[in-house]
Each structure stands twice: as C-alpha cells, then as structure tokens.
N, C-alpha and C positions, 0 to 999 in steps of 0.2 A: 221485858226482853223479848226479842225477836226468834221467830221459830229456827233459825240460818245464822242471824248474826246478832247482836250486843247493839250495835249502833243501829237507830228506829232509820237513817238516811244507806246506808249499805245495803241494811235489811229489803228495804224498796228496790236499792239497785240491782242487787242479786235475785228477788221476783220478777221485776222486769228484763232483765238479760236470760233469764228461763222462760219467761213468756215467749220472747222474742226466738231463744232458741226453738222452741217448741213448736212454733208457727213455719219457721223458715226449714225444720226439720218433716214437718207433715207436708209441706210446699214441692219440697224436692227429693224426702223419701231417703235424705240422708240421714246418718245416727252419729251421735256424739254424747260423751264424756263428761260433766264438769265435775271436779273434783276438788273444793276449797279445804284447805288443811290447815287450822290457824298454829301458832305456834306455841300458842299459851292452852291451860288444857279447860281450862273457862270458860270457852268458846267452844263450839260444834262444828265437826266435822258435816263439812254439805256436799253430798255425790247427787248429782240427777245424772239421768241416763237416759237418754231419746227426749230429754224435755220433760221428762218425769220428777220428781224428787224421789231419793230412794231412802227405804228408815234405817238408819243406823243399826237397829237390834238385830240385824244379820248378822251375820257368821262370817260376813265376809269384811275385810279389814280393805282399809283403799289401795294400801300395795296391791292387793291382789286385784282390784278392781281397775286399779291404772295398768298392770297386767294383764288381762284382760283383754282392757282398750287397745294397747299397744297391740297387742295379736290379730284383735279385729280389723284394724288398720294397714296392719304386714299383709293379710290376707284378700285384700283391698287393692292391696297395689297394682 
C-alpha cells in the first residue's frame, strides 16, 4: 500500500499532481491547499500545503485546515 493512497496507479497520480503543484507553486510564489478525504476510513487522509505533504499526527483535523485555506484566500482577494 501506497503512503496517500491504496491504488499503486492514483498513488503516482497524486505524487505527480504534488510534484507538479510544488514546481508551479515555487515558479510564481503562489500557495495552495490539497486536501483528499476518502470516504471509507482505510484510506488516508492526504493534506499537502505549498507542495508539501503534511503528517497527519497533527492536532489539526482537515476541517480546520480547509479553514484555514478558505481564510488565506479571503485575505487574498
């Protein structure tokens, strides 16, 4: 099993759409969010943040992390 996801073909999609973010975010100095939340609880919750991955054993739950996001964004505008 994959450190993100269960399927070995997603598991690459989701490293490469974080590569990608991560590249295009150091490029133009923008910040962004991703926050996968599967529905089943077998699966792992995956937050990267600027292109980061961030560890799960935070304190911080994704609501509040997509909270957050949503703020940094409002303040953005």
């Amino acid at each position: 099993m994959g450190t993100w996801h269960k399927d070995p073909d997603v598991e690459q999609a989701l490293i490469r759409l974080n590569d990608a973010l991560c590249s295009w975010e150091r490029a133009t100095g923008r910040e962004s969010t991703l926050i996968l939340v599967p529905h089943i609880r077998d699966e792992k919750i995956v937050i990267s943040q600027s292109g980061k991955p961030l560890p799960l054993d935070s304190d911080l739950e994704p609501e509040l992390m997509l909270a957050n996001a949503m703020s940094a964004r409002k303040r953005n505008e």
